[in-house]
N, C-alpha and C positions, 0 to 999 in steps of 0.2 A: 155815532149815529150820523147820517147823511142825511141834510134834510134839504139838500139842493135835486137828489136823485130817490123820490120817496117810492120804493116798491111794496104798496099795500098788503098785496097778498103775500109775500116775503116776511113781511113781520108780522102778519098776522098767522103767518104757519109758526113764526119761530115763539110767539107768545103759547100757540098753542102746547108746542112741544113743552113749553118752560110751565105752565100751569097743569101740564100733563092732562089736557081732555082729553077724553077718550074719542072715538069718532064716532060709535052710535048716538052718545049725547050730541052731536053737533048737527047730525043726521037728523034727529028727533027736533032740534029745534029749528033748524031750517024747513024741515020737511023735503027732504033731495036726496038724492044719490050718493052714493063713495064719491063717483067719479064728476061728481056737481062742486064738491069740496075742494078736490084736486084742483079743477079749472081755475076757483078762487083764488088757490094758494099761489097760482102760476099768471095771476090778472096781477098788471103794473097798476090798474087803478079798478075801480069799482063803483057802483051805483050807490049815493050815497042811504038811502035805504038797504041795503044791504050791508054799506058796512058801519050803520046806525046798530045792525041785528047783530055784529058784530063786538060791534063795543057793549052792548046789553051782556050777552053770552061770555067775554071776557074779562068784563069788568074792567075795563079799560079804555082811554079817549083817546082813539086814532087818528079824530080831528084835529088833537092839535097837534101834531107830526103837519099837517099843511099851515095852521096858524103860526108855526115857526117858521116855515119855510117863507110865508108872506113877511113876516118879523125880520128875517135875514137877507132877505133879497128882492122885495119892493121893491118899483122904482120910487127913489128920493122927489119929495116936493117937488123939485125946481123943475125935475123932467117929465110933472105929470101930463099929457099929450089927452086926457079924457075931460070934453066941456063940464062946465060945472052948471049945475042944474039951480035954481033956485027952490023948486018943487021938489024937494027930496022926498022919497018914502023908504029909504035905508039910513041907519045910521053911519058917522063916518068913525073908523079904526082907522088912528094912525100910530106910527108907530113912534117909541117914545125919542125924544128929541134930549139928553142929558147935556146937549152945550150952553143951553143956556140954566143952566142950575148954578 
């Protein structure tokens, strides 16, 4: 898996293939066209509402294909160039740090 170059609709065609939906099921749950499907399977990225409706229908977390991708290629600490707020209203994810264990 490539998680530097992630093509959403690529693996979400190919999950399909592999759990065998069929496409009027996908059709019925989207409520869209054959060719509404197709566009999806051919988008490098996607709304993430969309491919929340996704992950529901597949039974599967497409999210963290990008939580890897932040996991592996973050910028490190030392080169973070983003001010730091004292007034947070996000949690901070870092990513784990094993040198000092």
């Amino acid at each position: 898996m490539d998680f530097k170059n992630i093509n959403i609709g690529e693996l979400i065609s190919l999950k399909v293939k592999e759990d065998n939906i069929q496409i009027d099921r996908i059709q019925n749950f989207f409520k869209c066209e054959h060719h509404d499907i197709l566009k999806m399977y051919q988008s490098k990225s996607l709304d993430s509402e969309i491919l929340l409706k996704w992950c529901k229908l597949l039974k599967y977390d497409f999210f963290r294909l990008y939580s890897h991708h932040l996991i592996l290629y973050a910028i490190p600490d030392g080169m973070n160039y983003v001010k730091k707020s004292e007034n947070r209203n996000f949690n901070i994810f870092r990513k784990s740090n094993f040198d000092n264990i």
